[in-house]
MARFI-32201 format. One record per residue (C-alpha): residue in one letter; x negated, y, z. Coordinates in steps of 0.25 Angstrom, whole numbers, padded with zeros to 4 digits, always signed. Last residue first. Layout:
BEGIN
AXYZ/...
//
This chain:
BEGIN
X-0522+0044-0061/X-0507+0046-0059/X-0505+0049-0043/X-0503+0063-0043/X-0504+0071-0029/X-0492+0079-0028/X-0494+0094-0029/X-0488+0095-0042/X-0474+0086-0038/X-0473+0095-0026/X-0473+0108-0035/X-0465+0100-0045/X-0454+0098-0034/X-0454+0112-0028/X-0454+0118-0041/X-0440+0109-0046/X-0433+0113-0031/X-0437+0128-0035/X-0431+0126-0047/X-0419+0120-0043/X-0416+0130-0032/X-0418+0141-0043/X-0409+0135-0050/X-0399+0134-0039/X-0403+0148-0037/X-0400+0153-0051/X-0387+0145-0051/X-0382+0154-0040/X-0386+0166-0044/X-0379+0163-0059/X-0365+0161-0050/X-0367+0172-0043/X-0370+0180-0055/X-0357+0176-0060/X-0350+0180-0049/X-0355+0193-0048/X-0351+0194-0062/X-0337+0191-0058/X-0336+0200-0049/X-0342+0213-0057/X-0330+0210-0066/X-0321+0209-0056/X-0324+0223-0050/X-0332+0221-0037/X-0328+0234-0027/X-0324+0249-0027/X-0310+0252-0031/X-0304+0259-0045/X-0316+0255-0051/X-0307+0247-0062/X-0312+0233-0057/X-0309+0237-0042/X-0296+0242-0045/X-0292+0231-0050/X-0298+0223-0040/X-0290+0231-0029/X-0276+0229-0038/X-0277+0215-0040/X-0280+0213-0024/X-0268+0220-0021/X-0260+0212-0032/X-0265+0199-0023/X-0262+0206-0010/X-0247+0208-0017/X-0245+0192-0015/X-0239+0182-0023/X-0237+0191-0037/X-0223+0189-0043/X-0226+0204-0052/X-0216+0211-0045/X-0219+0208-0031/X-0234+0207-0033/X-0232+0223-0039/X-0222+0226-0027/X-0235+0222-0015/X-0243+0230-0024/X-0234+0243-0026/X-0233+0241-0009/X-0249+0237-0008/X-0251+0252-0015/X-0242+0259-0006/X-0231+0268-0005/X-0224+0263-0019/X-0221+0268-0031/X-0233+0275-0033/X-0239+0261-0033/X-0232+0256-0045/X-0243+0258-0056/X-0254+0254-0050/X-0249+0240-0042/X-0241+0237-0056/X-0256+0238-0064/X-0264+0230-0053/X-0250+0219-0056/X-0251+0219-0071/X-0267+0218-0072/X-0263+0207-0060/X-0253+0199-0069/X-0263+0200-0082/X-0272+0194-0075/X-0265+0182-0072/X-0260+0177-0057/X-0262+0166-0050/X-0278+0169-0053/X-0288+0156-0054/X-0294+0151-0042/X-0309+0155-0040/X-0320+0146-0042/
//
């Protein structure tokens, strides 16, 4: 389970919008994200960088996973998982029954 966000959503829309619109002021991107996290009381400018890259990412800015798509990869990880412990079971069930079928009877 992850641990929830230190910082609200609405703080990192904020942030990934402050990165875009003050980087001509400065010489480099990590510069305007290193002032944005200064600004806005955030701990580490790494953490606006990686706001930035998933933004990007989720608006096809970037190549990669979008948040969307991550999420349902999760889920269907999760569904996987139950599936095959439910296969297990089954299997375990059909093994049994099999045995129990080829086992001479004793009842008259």
């Amino acid at each position: 389970m992850a641990r929830p966000s230190l910082y609200p959503p609405e703080l990192r829309e904020r942030a990934v919008r402050m990165v875009t619109e003050i980087r001509p002021n400065y010489p480099t991107e990590w510069a305007a994200m290193k002032a944005v996290a200064a600004k806005l009381g955030i701990g580490a400018a790494e953490t606006v960088r990686t706001w930035v890259r998933k933004a990007r990412v989720d608006t096809g800015e970037r190549p990669g996973t979008t948040s969307e798509e991550a999420v349902e990869i999760k889920r269907l990880r999760a569904e996987n998982a139950e599936l095959r412990r439910a296969n297990e079971i089954l299997k375990a069930a059909s093994a049994f029954f099999a045995a129990e079928l080829d086992r001479p009877s004793t009842r008259s």
